[in-house]
N, C-alpha and C positions, 0 to 999 in steps of 0.2 A: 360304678356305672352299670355293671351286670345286674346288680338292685334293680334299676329304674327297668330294662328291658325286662327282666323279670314279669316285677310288678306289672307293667302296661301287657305283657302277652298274658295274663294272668284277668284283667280288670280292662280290655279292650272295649268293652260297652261303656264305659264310664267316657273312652276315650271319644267314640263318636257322637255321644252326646254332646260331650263339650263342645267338639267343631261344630254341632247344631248348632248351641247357642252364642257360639264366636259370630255364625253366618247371621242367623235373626239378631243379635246387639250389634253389629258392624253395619247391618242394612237399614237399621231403623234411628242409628246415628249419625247415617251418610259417611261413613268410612270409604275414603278415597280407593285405599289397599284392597278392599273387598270388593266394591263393584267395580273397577276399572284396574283391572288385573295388567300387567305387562308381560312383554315377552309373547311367547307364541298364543297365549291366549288372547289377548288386545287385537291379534289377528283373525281370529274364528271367525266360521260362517253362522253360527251358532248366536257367538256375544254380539255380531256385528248385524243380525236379524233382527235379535232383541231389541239393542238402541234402534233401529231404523224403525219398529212399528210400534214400538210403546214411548221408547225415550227411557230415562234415565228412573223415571217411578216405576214404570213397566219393570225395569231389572232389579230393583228393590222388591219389588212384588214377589218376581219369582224366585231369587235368591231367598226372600222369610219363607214362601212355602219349601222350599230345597232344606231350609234348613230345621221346618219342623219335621220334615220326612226324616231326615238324618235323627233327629230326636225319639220319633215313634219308631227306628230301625234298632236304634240305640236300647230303648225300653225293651222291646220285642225280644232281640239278642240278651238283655240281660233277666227278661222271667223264662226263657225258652232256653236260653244256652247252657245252661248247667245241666 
């Protein structure tokens, strides 16, 4: 198990990229678990803005740009951070 922490403190850009593309493949398959989060999120003023002025594409929208940000953050962190 100390491996795996290792590794991921070691190779952390690899890991936020991933979550990019968990976020854009979740949004553009309609992933229930991705855009309609529960627990304290399902209550934000934030998530609850969103669906009120775009609706549910509106939050696919900006969840795929969220998550090609996390992508080019990812990239940036991995030619920069060495």
């Amino acid at each position: 198990m100390e491996n795996i922490f290792e590794f991921l403190k070691a190779h952390y850009q690899w890991v936020v990229i991933g979550f990019g593309l968990l976020e854009i493949i979740g949004s553009l398959l309609d992933w229930d678990w991705v855009l309609e989060p529960s627990g304290k999120m399902k209550n934000s003023f934030i998530f609850s803005a969103i669906m009120d002025k775009w609706g549910r594409k509106g939050l696919k929208g900006i969840s795929i740009f969220f998550g090609v940000m996390l992508i080019i953050c990812g990239v940036v962190l991995l030619i920069f951070g060495k």
